[in-house]
Wavefront OBJ file of the C-alpha trace (Angstrom):
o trace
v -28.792 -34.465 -5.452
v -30.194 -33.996 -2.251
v -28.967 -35.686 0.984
v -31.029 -37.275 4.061
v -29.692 -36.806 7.412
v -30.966 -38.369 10.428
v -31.291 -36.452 13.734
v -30.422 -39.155 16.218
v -31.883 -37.875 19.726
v -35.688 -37.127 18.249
v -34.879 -40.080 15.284
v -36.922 -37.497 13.159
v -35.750 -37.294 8.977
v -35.136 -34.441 6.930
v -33.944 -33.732 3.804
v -32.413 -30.612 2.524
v -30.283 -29.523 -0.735
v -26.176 -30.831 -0.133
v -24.648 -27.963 -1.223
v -24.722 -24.171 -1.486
v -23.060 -22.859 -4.283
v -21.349 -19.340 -4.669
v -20.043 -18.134 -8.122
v -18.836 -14.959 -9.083
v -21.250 -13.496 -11.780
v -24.677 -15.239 -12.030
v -27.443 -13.607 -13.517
v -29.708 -16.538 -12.757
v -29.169 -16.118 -9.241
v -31.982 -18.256 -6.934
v -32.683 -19.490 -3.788
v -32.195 -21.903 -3.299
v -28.650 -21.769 -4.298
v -28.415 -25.054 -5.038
v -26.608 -25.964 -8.220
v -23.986 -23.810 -10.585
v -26.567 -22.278 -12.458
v -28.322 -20.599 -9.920
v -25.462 -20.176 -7.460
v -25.262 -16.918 -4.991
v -22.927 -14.009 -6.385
v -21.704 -13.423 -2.594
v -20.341 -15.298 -0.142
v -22.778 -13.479 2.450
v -25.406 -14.630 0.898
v -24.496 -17.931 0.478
v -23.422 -18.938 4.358
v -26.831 -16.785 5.589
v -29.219 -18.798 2.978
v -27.590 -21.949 4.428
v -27.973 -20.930 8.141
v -31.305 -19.807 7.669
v -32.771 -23.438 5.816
v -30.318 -25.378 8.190
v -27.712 -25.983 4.884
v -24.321 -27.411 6.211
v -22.370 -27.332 3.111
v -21.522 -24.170 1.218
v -19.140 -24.163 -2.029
v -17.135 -22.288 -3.622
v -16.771 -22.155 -7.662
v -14.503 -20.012 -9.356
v -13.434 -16.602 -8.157
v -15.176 -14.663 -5.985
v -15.231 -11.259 -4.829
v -15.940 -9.789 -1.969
v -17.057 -6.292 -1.088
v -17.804 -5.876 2.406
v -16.209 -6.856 5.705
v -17.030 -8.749 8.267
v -18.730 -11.104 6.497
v -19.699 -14.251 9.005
v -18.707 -17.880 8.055
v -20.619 -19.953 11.150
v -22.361 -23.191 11.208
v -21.173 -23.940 7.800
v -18.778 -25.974 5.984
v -17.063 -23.731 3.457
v -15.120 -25.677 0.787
v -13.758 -25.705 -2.461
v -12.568 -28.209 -4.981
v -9.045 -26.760 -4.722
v -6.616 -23.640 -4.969
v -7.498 -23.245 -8.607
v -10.996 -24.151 -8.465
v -11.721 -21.518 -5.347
v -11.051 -18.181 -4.702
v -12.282 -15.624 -2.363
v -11.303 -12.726 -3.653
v -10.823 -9.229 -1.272
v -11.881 -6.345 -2.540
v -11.608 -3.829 0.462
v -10.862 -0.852 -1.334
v -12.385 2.358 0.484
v -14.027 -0.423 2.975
v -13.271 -0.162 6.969
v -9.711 -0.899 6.504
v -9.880 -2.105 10.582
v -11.934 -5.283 10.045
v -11.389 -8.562 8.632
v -12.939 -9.485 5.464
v -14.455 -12.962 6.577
v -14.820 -13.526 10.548
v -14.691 -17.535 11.256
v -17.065 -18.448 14.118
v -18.318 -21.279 15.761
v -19.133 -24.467 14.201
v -17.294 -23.414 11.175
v -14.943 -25.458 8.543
v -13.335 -24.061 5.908
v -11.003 -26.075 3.289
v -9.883 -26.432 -0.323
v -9.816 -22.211 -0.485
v -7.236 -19.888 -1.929
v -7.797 -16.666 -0.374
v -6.418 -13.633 -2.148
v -5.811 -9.575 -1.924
v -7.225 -7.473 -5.223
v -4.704 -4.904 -6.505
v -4.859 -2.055 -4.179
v -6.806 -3.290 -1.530
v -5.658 -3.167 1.479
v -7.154 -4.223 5.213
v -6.267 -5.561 8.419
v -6.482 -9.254 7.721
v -8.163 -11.597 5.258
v -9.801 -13.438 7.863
v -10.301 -13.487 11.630
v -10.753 -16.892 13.544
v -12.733 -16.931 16.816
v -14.477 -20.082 17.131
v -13.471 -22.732 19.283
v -14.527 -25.523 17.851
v -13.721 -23.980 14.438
v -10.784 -25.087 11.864
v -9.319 -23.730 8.616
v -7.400 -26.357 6.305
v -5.952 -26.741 3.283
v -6.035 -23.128 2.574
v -3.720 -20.836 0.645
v -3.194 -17.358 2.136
v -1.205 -15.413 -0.797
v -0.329 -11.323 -1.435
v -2.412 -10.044 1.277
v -1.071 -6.518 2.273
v -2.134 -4.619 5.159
v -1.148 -0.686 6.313
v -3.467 -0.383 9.485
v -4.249 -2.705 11.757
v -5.457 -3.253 15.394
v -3.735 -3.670 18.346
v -0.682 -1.511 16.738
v 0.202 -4.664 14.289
v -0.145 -5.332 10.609
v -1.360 -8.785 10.250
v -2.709 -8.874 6.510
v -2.838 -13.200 6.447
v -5.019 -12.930 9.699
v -5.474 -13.345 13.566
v -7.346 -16.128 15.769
v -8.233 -16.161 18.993
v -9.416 -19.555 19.110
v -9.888 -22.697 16.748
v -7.377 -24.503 14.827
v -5.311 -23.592 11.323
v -3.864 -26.838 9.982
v -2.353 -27.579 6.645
v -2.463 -23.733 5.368
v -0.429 -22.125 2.871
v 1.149 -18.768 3.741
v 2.677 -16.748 0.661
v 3.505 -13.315 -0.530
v 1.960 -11.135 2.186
v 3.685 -7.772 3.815
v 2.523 -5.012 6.018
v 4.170 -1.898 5.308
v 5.314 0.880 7.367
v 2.209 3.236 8.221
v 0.429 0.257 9.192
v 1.048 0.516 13.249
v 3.857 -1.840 12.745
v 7.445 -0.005 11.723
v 8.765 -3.516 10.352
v 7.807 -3.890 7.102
v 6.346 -7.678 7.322
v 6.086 -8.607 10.912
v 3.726 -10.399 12.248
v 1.761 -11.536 9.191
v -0.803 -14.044 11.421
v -1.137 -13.268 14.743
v -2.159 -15.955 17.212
v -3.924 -15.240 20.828
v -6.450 -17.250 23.344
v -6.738 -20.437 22.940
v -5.877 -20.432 18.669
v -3.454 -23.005 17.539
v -1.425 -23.670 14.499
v -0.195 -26.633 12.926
l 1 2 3 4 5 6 7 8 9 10 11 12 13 14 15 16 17 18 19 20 21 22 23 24 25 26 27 28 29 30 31 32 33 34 35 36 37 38 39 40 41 42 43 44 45 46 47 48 49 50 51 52 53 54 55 56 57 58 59 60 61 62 63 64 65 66 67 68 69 70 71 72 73 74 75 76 77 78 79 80 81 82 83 84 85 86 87 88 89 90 91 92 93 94 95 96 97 98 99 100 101 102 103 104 105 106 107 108 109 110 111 112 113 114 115 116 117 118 119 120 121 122 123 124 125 126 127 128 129 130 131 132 133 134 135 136 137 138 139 140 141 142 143 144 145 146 147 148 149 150 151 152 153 154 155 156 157 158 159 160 161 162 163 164 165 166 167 168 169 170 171 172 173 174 175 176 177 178 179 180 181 182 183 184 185 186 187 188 189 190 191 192 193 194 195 196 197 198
């Protein structure tokens, strides 16, 4: 159903669909995006459909996977129903192996998501963090591998530079040597700026 939210300075109404959905193979694919059946194929999609109509929630059903990099989760709450129930899925193939897949911004909260690596992909991290008022919880980070990287260091789980990782999962990820890093597994997540980790 739909929800009504109240803007509080101008006391104006609106109402708007509650959710975004994003499924992995929809042929009844429609904006609005709101329900199962005519959920988004793409992450992308989903989050810039929400921005666009002023959408908060976005969520994720199934397994999903994703073909391009540097796709932007901002002003959104990403979510799933749980490790099992949500997947984002990285497919980075012959993609530019020197960018994240997702890039967390501001005003961003992602939960309830298992993020993982598809066989033979390989890039410098599943997901960058760089908003400040941004968190990712309750996620699972599992068998992402990474062989080039910037800064000189293979971190395939990810990097932040700001924001807040709580209550994350980290499992089965390796860089390998090649990757700017002659350890074999060092420095899976890499924390700078103002980015903390709990």
């Amino acid at each position: 159903g739909d929800e009504t939210f109240t803007d509080v300075q101008s006391d104006l109404s609106f109402v708007y669909p509650a959710h975004t959905y994003v499924r992995e193979t929809n042929p009844n694919a429609a904006a609005p995006y709101a329900s199962w059946e005519t959920a988004a194929t793409t992450l992308d999609t989903a989050v810039a459909y929400a921005n666009a109509q002023g959408i908060r929630k976005v969520k994720v059903v199934g397994t999903v996977p994703q073909t391009t990099v540097n796709v932007a989760i901002a002003n959104v709450e990403a979510f799933g129903d749980g490790w099992d129930k949500a997947i984002l899925s990285s497919n980075a193939g012959t993609l530019n192996k020197a960018s994240p897949m997702y890039v967390i911004g501001d005003n961003a909260f992602v939960h309830g998501i298992k993020f993982v690596k598809k066989d033979g992909s390989y890039q410098r991290a599943i997901f960058q963090l760089n908003g400040s008022d941004s968190v990712v919880s309750n996620c699972w980070i599992n068998g992402i591998g990474t062989k080039t990287c910037m800064d000189g260091y293979g971190h395939p789980a990810g990097c932040a530079t700001a924001g807040l990782i709580t209550h994350c999962r980290f499992t089965g990820n390796s860089s390998s040597n090649g990757g700017g890093e002659s350890t074999p597994g060092v420095n899976l997540f890499r924390l700078s700026g103002t980015a903390r980790m709990r």
